[in-house]
N, C-alpha and C positions, 0 to 999 in steps of 0.2 A: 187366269182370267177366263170366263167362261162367256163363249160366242153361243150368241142363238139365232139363227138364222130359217127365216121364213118362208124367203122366197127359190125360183128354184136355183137349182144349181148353176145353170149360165144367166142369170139376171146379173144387173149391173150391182145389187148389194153381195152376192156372193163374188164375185169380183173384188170387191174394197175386202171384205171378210181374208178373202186369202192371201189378199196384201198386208195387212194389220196384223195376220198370226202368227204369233210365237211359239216355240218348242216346245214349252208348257203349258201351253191353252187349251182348252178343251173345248171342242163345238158341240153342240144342241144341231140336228137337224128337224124343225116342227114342219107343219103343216105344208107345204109346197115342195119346200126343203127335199122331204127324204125321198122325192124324185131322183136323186141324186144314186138311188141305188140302179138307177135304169143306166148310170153312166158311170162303168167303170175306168172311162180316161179322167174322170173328174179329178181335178189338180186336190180339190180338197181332202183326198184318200193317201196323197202322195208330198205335198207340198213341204211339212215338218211333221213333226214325233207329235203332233196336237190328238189328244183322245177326239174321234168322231163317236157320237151319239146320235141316234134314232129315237124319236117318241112312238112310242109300238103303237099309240091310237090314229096316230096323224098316218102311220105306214098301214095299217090294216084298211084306213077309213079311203086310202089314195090304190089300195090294192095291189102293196108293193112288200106285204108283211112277209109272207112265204119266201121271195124273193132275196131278202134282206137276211132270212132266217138261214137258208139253203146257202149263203157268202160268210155266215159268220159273223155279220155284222153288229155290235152290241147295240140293241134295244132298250130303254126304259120306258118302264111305266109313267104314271104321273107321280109319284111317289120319290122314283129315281129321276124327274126331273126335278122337283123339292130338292133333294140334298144334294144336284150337282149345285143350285141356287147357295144353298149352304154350305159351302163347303170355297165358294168363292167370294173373294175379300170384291173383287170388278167384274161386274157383269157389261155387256153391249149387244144391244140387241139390232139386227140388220133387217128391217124391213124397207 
């Protein structure tokens, strides 16, 4: 199942998000979201084995791309947001 998650990292949708996640899930973090690199106690880096995703426009446009890049953290484009969509049977999205 693929989460996508908007808001930031301690909003009350990323909260339900980390409760809902399974070992196999993979999160999307868009737009407010990939604040999230500003907070490495975030439960969501740690929680389960769920792939974390960045949208590298929503990270350069929040001025957290360097940051995110300098951690290792995996980035996609909008392209690699497309086939994480594809590639998943259930989507939900936490705004």
């Amino acid at each position: 199942m693929l989460h996508i998650l908007n808001k930031p990292p301690h909003s009350d949708a990323a909260k339900q998000l980390l409760l809902a996640l399974s070992a196999d899930d993979t999160v999307l973090l868009i737009e407010d979201a990939v604040q999230a690199v500003l907070y490495p106690d975030w439960q969501g880096w740690t929680v389960s084995s769920a792939a974390v995703f960045l949208l590298a426009e929503d990270a350069v446009s929040r001025g957290v791309y360097s940051l995110a890049n300098a951690k290792g953290l995996p980035l996609v484009e909008m392209d690699g947001f497309v086939e994480l969509t594809e590639q998943s049977e259930r989507i939900i999205s936490w705004y």
